[in-house]
C-alpha positions in Angstrom: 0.0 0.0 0.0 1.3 3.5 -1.3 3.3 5.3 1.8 1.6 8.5 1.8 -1.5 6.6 2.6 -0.6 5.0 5.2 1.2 8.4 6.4 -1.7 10.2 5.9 -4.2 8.0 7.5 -2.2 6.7 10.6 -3.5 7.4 13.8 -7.3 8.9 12.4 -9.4 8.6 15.6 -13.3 9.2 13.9 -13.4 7.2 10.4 -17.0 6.6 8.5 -16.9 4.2 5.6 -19.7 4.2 2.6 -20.3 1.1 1.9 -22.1 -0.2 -1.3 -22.6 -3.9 -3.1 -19.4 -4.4 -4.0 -18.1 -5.0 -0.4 -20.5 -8.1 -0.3 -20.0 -9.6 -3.5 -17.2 -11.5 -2.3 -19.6 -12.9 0.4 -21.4 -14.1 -3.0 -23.9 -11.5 -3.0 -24.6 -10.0 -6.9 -24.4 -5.9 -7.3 -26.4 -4.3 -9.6 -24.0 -2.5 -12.6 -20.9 -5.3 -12.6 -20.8 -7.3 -15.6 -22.7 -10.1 -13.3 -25.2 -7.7 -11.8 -28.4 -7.8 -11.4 -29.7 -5.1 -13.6 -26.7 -5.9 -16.2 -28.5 -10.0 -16.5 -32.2 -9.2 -16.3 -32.7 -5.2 -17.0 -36.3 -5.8 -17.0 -35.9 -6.4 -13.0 -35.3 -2.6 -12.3 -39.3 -2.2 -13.0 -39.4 -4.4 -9.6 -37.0 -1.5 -7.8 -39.5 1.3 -8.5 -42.2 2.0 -5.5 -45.0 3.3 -8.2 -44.7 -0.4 -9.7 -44.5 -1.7 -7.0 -47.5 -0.5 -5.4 -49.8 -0.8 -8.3 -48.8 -3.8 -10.2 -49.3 -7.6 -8.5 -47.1 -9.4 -11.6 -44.5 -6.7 -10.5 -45.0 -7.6 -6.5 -45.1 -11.4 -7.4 -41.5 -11.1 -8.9 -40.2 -8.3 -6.5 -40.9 -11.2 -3.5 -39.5 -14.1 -5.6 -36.6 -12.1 -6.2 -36.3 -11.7 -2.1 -36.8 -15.3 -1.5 -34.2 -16.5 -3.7 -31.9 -13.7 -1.9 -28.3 -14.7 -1.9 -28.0 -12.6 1.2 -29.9 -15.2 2.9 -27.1 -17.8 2.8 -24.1 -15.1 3.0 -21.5 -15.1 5.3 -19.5 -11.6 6.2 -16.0 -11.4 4.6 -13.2 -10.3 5.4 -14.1 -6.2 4.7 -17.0 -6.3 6.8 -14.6 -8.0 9.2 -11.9 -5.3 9.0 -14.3 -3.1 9.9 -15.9 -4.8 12.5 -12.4 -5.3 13.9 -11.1 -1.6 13.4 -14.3 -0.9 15.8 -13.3 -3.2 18.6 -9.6 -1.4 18.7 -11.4 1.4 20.3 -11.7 3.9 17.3 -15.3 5.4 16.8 -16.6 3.4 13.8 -19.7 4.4 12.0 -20.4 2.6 8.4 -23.2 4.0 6.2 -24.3 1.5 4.1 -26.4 1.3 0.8 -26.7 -2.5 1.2 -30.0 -4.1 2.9 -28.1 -7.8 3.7 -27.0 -7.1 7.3 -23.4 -8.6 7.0 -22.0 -5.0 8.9 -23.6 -6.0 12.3 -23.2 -9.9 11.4 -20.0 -9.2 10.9 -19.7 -7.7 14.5 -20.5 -4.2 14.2 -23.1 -3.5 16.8 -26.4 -2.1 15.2 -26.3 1.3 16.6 -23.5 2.0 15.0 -24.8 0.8 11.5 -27.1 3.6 9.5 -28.7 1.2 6.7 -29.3 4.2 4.4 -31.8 1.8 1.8 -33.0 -0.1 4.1 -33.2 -4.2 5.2 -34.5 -7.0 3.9 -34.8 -8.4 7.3 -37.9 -6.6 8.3 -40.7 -6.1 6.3 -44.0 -3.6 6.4 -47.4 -3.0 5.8 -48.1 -0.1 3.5 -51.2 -0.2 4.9 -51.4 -0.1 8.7 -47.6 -0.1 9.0 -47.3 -3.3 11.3 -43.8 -4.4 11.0 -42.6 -8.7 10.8 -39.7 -10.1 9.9 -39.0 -10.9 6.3 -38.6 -14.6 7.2 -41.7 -15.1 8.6 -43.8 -13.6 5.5 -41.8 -15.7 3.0 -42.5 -18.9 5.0 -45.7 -18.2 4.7 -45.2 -19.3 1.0 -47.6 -16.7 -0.6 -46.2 -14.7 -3.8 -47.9 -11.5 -3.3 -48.4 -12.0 0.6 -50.7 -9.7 2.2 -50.4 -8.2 6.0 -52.2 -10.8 8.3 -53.7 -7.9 10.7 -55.4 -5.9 7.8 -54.9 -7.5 4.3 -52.6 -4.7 3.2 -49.5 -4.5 0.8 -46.8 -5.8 2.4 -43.3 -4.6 1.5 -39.9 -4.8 2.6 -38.3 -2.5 4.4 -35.4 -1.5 1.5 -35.9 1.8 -0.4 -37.2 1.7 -4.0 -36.5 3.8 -6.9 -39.0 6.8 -6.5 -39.0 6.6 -2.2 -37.2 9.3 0.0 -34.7 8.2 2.2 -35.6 8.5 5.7 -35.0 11.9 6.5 -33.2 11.1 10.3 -31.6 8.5 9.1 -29.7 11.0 6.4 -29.2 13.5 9.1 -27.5 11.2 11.0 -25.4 10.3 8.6 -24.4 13.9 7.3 -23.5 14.5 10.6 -20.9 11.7 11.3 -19.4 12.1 7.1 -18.9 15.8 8.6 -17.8 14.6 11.9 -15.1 11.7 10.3 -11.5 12.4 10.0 -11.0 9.5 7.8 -14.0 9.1 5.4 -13.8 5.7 3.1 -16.0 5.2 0.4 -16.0 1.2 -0.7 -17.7 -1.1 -3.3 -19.7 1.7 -4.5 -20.5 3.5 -7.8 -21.2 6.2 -6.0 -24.1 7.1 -8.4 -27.0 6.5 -6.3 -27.6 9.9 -4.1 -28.2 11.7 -2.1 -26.0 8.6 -0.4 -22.9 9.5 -2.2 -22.9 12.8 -1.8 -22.2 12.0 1.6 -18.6 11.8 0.5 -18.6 15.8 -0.6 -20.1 16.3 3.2 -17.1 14.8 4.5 -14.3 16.4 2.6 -15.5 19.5 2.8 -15.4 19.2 6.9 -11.1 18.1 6.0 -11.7 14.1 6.3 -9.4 12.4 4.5 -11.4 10.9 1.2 -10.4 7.1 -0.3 -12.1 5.5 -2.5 -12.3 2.2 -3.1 -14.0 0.5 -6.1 -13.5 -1.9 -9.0 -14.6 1.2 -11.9 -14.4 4.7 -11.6 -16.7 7.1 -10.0 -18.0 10.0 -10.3 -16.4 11.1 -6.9 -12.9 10.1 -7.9 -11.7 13.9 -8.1 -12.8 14.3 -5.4 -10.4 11.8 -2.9 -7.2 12.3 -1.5 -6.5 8.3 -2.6 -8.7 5.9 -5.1 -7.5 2.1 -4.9 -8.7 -0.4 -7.7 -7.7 -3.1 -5.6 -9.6 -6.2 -4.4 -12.0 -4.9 -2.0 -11.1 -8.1 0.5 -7.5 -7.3 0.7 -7.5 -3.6 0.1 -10.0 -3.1 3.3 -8.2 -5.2 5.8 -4.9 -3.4 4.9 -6.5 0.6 5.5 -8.1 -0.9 8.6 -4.8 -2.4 9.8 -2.8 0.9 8.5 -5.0 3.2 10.7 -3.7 1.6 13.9 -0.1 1.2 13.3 
């Protein structure tokens, strides 16, 4: 790893990482733009990702919760970037990962929950559009139905992830303005950072002075923008910034 890296991130105290799908392909979990991604094999799935579709279309339901119970994330397993990060936490440094994925592996990975902002959402809990009552995802898809309805009032159930054409939730961006601004070292991994307002987060954070890498297969549109951008293997390049901060 280049020198003036390590230099320049040695010792940081407060670091925030933006996380996106690539950090859990490795844990065999598709993304969505890669040349094995979800939208890049079946485009016509993106119609299941959109919350007008969603709400007024039952084929477009039917598919959405096939796609969910066939989840990969189901069976995954954190690796060893969700590790690093999990680890850098327990060495005492104040930790804080925003993530754009819904599959849990941050806090499975040991990262305790509070300190986890899922900005999109998790599959792990589902909702009623309806009344709003809240189950977990497991316990609908055992039920075995393909457009399952809420059992307290027969409304649209829907999983708590954030389509195309929903709002983030408005706290849960606050928050995590407020620790990108707070962050001395700021890393953005496995994301294309095209997907905002999430990465914009990364603007919030250098303009407070943290120290910006970024961390990605391809380029993105936030590349200028960094001190450092690393095209390395996520699984190793992760494990070596964590370890680098606390030498």
């Amino acid at each position: 790893m280049d020198g003036k890296l390590i230099d320049r991130i040695r010792g940081a105290r407060r670091v925030a990482a933006l996380t996106g799908a690539g950090i859990s392909t490795a844990s065999g979990i598709p993304d969505y733009r890669g040349p094995e991604g979800v939208w890049t094999r079946t485009p016509s799935a993106v119609n299941a990702f959109t919350l007008e579709n969603f709400m007024a279309d039952a084929a477009v339901r039917r598919e959405f919760w096939r796609s969910y119970a066939e989840h990969a994330a189901w069976r995954a397993e954190p690796n060893a970037a969700h590790r690093a990060l999990a680890e850098l936490d327990g060495a005492g440094l104040a930790v804080r990962v925003l993530t754009q994925n819904v599959d849990g592996l941050h806090q499975r990975a040991g990262l305790a929950a509070r300190k986890v902002l899922e900005l999109h959402g998790s599959m792990h809990t589902t909702r009623c559009t309806g009344c709003a009552a809240g189950f977990p995802t497991t316990e609908i898809l055992a039920v075995g139905q393909d457009d399952p309805a809420c059992p307290r009032c027969g409304g649209i159930l829907k999983p708590d992830v954030v389509l195309f054409g929903q709002l983030l939730d408005a706290e849960v961006l606050g928050r995590a303005r407020s620790i990108a601004a707070a962050s001395e070292l700021f890393l953005a991994i496995g994301s294309t950072l095209q997907v905002e307002p999430a990465a914009s987060l990364c603007t919030v954070a250098v303009q407070a002075g943290a120290t910006l890498v970024v961390v990605n297969r391809d380029p993105t549109p936030y590349d200028e923008d960094a001190d450092f951008v690393l095209r390395e293997d996520i699984g190793e390049a992760v494990p070596e910034l964590c370890a680098a901060v606390t030498r």
